[in-house]
C-alpha positions in Angstrom: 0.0 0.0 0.0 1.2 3.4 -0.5 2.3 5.4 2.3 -0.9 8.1 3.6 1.1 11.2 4.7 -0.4 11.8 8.6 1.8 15.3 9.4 4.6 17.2 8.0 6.9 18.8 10.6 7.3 22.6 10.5 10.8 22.2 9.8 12.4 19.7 6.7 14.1 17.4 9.0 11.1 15.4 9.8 8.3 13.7 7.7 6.0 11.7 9.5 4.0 8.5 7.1 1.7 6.0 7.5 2.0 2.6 5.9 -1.1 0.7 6.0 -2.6 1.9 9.3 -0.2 0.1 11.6 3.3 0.9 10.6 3.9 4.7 11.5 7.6 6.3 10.2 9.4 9.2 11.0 12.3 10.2 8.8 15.1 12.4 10.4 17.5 14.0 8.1 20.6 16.3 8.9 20.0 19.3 10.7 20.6 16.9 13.5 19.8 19.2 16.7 17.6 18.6 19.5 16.7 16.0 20.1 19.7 15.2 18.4 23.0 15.1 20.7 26.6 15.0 19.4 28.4 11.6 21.0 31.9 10.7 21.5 33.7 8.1 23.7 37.1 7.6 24.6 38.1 4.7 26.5 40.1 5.0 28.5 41.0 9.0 28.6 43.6 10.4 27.3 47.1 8.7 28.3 50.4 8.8 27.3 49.9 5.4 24.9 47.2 7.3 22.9 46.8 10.8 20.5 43.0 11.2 19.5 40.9 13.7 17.9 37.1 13.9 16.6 35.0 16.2 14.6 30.9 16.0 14.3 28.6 18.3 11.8 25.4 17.9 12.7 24.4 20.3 9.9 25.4 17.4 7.0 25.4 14.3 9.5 29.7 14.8 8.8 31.8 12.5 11.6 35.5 12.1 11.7 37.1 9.8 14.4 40.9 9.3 14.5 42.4 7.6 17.1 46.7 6.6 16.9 49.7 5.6 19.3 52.2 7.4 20.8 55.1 5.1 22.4 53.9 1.9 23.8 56.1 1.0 26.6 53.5 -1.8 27.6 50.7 -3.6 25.5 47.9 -1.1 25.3 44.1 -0.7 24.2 41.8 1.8 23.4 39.0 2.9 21.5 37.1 5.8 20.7 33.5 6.1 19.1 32.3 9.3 17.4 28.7 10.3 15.9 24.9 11.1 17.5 22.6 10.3 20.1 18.6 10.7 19.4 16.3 10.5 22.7 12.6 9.8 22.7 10.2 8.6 24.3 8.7 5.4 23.3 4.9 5.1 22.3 2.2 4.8 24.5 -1.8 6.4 24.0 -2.7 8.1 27.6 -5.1 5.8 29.3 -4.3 2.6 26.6 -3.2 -0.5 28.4 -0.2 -0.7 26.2 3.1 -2.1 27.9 5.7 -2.9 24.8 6.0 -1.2 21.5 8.3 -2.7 18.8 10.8 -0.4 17.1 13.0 -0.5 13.6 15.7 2.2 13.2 17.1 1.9 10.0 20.4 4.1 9.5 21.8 5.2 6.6 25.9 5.2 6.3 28.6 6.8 4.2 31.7 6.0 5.1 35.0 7.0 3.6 38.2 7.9 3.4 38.3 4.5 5.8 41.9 4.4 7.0 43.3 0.9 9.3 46.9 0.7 10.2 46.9 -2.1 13.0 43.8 -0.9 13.9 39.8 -2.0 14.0 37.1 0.2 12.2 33.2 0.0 12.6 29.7 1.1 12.7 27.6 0.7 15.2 24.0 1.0 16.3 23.2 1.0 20.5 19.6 1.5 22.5 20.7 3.3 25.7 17.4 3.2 28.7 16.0 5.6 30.7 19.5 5.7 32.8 21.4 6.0 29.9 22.8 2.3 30.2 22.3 -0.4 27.7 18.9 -0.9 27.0 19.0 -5.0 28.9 18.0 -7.5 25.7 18.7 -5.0 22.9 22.4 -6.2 22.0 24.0 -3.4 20.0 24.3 -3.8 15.8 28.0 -3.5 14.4 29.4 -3.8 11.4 33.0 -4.1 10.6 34.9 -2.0 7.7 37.2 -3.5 5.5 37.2 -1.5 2.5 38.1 1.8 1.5 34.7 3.2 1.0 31.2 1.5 2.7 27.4 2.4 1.9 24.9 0.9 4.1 22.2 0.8 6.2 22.1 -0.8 9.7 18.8 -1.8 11.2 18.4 -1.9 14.7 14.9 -3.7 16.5 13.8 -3.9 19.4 10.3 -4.3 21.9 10.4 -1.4 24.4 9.1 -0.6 27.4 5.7 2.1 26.4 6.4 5.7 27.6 9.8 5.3 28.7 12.5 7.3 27.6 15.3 6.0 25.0 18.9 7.2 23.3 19.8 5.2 20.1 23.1 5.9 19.4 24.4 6.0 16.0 28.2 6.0 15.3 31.9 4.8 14.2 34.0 3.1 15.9 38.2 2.7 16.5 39.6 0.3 18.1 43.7 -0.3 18.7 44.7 -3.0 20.8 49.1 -3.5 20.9 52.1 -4.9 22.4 54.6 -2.7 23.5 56.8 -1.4 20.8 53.5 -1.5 18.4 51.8 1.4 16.3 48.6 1.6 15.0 46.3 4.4 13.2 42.9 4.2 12.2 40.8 7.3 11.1 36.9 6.7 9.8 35.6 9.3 8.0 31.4 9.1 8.3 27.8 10.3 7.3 24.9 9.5 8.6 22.4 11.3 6.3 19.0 9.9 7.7 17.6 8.0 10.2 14.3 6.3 9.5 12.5 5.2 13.2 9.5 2.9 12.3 6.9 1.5 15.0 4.3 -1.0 15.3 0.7 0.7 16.8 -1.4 -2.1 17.8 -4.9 -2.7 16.3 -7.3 0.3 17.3 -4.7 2.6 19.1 -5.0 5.8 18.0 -2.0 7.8 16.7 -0.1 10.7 18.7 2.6 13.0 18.6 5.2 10.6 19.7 8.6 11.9 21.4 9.1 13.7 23.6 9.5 18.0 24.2 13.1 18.9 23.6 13.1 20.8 27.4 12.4 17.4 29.1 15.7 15.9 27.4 17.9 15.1 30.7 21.2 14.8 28.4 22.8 16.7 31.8 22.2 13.4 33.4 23.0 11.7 30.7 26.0 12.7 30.2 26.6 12.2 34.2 25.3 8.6 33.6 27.4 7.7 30.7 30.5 8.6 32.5 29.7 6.7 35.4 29.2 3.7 33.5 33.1 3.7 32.5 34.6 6.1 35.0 38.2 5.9 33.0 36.6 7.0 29.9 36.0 10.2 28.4 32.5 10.8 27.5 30.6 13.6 25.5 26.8 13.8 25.0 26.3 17.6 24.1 22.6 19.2 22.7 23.2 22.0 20.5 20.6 24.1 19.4 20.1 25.1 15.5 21.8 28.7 16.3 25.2 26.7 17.4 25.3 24.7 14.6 24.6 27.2 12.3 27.8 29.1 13.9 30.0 26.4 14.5 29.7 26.1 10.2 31.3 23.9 8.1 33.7 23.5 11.6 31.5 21.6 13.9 32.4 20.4 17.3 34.9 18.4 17.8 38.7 18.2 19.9 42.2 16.5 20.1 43.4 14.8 23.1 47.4 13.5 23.4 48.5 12.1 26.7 51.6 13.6 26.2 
């Protein structure tokens, strides 16, 4: 069947379809602002083994996550993980006894340059709860990149819990892992130029506005939880509003770290 168009956001990021009258889809493109959130992990922080530096545009969806050695006087890992967070909250009708909703989030991926030197490359797709941990029976989706240059789509589902609050994260990964005396480089260069989040409304549930109102968005505690969860690492989960973006330009947000 075609798709029924239900409601056209104000703005162009967001089109919101209806296929059949059970599937609804909402498709985000770059701006990526609220509810958007730039992400970036470094694990562990910055130490003497490790240089690193990462860039995010949420105005084209643009990532770039380098991560390389300095001297390894012992064997030494680390890894660092670059792209965006999107929270919502997950449907549920006021006064419908509705306990599970089932999810698709299909993300689109251009990757490239893609440079490995002794060191792992990916993309991944992770459901983060209400407490900003792993969303428990949701196992994240990775795929690994061995070529130069890698267009996909990833598709994460999952059955969550009605009216709670979620983060799907969307982003590359670098991973080094070396004896001492090793090197290693890897820089992923990445887009993400849409994300497509699909759910399933039961028979005779009406539709709503799903999602929830950008000044709810705890990504203070977020970014308080996140760090807890792995108190070596270095974690980043920053909001910014349509006005930063638009000044940060062609620039975006982004930092180098060297332990030395």
């Amino acid at each position: 069947m075609e798709p029924n168009v239900i409601s056209t956001a104000t703005t162009s990021q967001l089109v919101s379809t209806m296929i059949g009258d059970r599937i609804i889809r909402r498709d985000f493109y770059p701006l990526y602002g609220p509810p958007f959130s730039n992400y970036r992990r470094l694990s562990p922080g910055p130490c003497a083994a490790f240089w690193s530096a990462f860039r995010v545009t949420p105005g084209d969806g643009g990532t770039v996550n380098q991560l390389g050695t300095n001297t390894l006087s012992s064997a030494q890992q680390s890894s660092q993980e670059v792209g965006f967070g999107y929270t919502f909250q997950a449907y549920h009708p006021p006064g419908y006894p509705i306990t599970v909703t089932d999810y698709w989030f299909d993300v689109a991926v251009e990757a490239g340059p893609i440079s490995l030197d002794c060191a792992k490359g990916s993309i991944q797709l992770q459901m983060l709860d209400s407490r900003f941990m792993p969303a428990p029976g949701i196992p994240p989706v990775e795929t690994p990149l061995s070529a130069r240059y890698v267009n996909t789509t990833l598709t994460l589902a999952a059955s969550l819990l009605a009216g709670k609050q979620y983060t799907l994260l969307f982003n590359s990964k670098v991973e080094i892992s070396l004896p001492a005396g090793g090197h290693g480089y890897g820089e992923v260069i990445a887009k993400f130029p849409k994300l497509t989040v699909s759910y399933l409304r039961p028979a005779g549930f009406p539709l709503m506005a799903e999602g929830l109102a950008v000044e709810t968005l705890d990504l203070n505690g977020a970014h308080l939880a996140l760090k807890a969860a792995d108190e070596r690492a270095e974690v980043l989960l920053q909001s910014v509003s349509y006005k930063e973006i638009a000044q940060a330009g062609a620039a975006g947000f982004g930092a180098f770290r060297d332990g030395n």
